[in-house]
C-alpha positions in Angstrom: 30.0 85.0 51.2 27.8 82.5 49.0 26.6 80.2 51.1 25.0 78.0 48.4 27.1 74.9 47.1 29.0 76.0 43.7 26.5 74.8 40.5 23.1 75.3 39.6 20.8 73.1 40.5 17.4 72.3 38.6 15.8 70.1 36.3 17.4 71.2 33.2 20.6 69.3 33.7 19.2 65.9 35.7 19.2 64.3 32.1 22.9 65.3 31.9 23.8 64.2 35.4 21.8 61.0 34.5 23.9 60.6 31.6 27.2 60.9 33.2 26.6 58.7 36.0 25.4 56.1 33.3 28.4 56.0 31.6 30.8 56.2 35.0 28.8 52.8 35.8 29.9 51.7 31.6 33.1 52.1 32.7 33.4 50.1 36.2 31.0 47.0 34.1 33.9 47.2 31.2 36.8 47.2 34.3 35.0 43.9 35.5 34.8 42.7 31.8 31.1 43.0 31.5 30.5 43.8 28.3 27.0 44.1 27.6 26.2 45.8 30.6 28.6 48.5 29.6 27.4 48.9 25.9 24.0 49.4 27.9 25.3 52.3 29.8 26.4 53.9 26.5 23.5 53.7 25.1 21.5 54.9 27.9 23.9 58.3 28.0 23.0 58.1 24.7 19.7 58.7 25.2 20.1 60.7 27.9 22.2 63.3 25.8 19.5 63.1 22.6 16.9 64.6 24.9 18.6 66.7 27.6 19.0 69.7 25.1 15.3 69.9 24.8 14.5 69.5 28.4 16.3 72.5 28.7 14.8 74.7 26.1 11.6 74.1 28.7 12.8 76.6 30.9 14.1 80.5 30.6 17.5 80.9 32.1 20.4 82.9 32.9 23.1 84.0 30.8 25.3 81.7 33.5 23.1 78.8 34.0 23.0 78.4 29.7 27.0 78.4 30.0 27.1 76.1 32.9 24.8 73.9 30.9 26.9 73.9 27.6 30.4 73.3 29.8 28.7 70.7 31.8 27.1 69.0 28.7 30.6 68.4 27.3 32.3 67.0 30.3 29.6 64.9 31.0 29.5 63.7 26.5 33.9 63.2 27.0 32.7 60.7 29.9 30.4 58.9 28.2 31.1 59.0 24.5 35.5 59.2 24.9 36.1 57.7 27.9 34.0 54.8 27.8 34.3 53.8 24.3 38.2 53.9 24.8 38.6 51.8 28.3 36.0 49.9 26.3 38.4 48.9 23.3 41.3 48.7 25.2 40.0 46.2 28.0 38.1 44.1 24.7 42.3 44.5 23.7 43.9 42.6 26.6 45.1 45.8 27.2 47.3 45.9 24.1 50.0 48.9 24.3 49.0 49.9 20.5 45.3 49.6 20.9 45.5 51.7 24.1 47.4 54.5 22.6 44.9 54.4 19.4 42.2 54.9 22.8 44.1 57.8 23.6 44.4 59.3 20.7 40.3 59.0 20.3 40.3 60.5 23.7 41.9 63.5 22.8 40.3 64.0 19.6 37.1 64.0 21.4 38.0 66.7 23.7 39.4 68.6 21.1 36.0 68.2 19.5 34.0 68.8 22.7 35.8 72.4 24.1 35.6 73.3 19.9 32.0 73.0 20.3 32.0 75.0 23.7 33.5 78.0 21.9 31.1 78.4 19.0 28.2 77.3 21.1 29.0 80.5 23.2 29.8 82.8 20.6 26.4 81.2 18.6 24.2 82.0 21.4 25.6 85.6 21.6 24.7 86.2 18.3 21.4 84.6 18.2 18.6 82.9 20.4 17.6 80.1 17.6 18.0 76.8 18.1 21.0 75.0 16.7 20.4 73.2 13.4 23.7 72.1 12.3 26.8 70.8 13.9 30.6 70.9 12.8 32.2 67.4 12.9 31.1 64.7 13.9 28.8 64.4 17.0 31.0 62.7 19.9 27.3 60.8 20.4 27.7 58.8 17.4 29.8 56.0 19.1 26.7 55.1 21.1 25.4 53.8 18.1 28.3 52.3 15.9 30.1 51.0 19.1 27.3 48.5 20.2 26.6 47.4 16.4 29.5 46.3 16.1 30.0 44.6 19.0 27.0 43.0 18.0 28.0 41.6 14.7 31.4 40.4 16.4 29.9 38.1 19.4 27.8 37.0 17.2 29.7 35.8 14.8 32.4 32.5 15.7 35.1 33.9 14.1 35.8 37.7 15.9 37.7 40.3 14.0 39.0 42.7 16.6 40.4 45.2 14.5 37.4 46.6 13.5 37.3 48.3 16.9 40.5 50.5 16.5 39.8 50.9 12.7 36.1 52.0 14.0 37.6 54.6 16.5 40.5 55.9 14.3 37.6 56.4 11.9 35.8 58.3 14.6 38.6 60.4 15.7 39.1 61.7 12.5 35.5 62.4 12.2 35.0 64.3 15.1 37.9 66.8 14.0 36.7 67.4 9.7 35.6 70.9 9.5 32.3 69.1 7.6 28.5 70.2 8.2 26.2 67.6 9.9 22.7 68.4 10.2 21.0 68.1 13.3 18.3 65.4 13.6 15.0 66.5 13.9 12.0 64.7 15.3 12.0 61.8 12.8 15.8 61.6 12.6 15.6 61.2 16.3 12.8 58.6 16.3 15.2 56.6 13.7 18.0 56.8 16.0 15.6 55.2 19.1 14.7 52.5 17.2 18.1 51.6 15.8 18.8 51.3 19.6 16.0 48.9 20.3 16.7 47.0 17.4 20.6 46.6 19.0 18.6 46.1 22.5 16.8 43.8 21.0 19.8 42.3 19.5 21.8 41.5 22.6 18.6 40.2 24.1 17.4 38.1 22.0 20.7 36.8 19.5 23.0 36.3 22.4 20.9 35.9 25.6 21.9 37.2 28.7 23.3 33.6 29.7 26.5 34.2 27.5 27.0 38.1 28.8 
């Protein structure tokens, strides 16, 4: 009998584990109706998920372990870009019964999109050892970008329009599951993507001051 604890265990998936644990702390700051701390979590998982893949390309590994990674790359990206964004809208809600079925819906769409991905990631890396340059649908990680902005633009402004959160993840939902080729940042694209994150960092900082969190 294996006496070894089930998993594998090395530093290949620490940025994943990282990412997951970021966005379970998202969720307990949005529970407590802290806000900016939350969008902070989802933007580190953000972050965390950008980089992970290449971390991994660092080291040679088993048929299993590259299986284990893809599965537990998805469960950790429905954590941090489905669950959070949704608890996210529907506490910003008052917990509105329409809003949270719209969170749902998002939800499922993104786990549709995620185990989707699991099957042609497999099937992909049977039939070749390239890296991935495209993906189909939208990436899930996406909200970690849109979801801050525009919680951005709506503290700052005095008069708040809240339905640009369900509109946003309707929009989302729908993007996640259109049969439509995205290609994969590179390097640059990447380094975009980072500063677009500092300049939202920057934003929360700096426009509305920790004082009014």
């Amino acid at each position: 009998m294996n006496k070894k604890p089930l998993g594998y265990y090395d530093y290949t998936v620490i940025l994943t584990y990282c990412g997951a644990l970021s966005a379970f702390c998202g969720i307990l700051w949005v529970v407590g109706q802290s806000y900016w701390e939350a969008l902070f979590c989802l933007m580190l998982s953000g972050i965390c998920d950008m980089f992970d893949g290449a971390v991994a390309s660092t080291k040679v590994r088993t048929v299993n372990e590259k299986r284990f990674g893809i599965q537990i790359d998805s469960m950790s990206d429905l954590i941090s870009f489905g669950i959070l964004p949704a608890v996210f809208v529907y506490m910003l809600s008052d917990k509105n019964a329409l809003i949270g079925i719209i969170c749902a819906v998002f939800v499922l769409c993104a786990l549709i999109r995620l185990s989707y991905f699991n099957v042609l990631e497999e099937e992909r890396q049977h039939q070749t050892t390239e890296s991935r340059k495209s993906y189909l649908g939208l990436p899930v990680t996406t909200i970690a970008i849109l979801l801050p902005l525009f919680y951005l633009f709506y503290d700052y402004r005095q008069r708040r329009i809240f339905i640009c959160f369900p509109i946003l993840l309707i929009l989302m939902g729908v993007g996640f599951l259109l049969p439509i080729k995205i290609r994969k940042p590179n390097f640059p694209g990447k380094l975009c993507l980072i500063l677009l994150g500092l300049f939202e960092a920057l934003g929360m900082i700096l426009f509305i001051g920790w004082g009014s969190v």
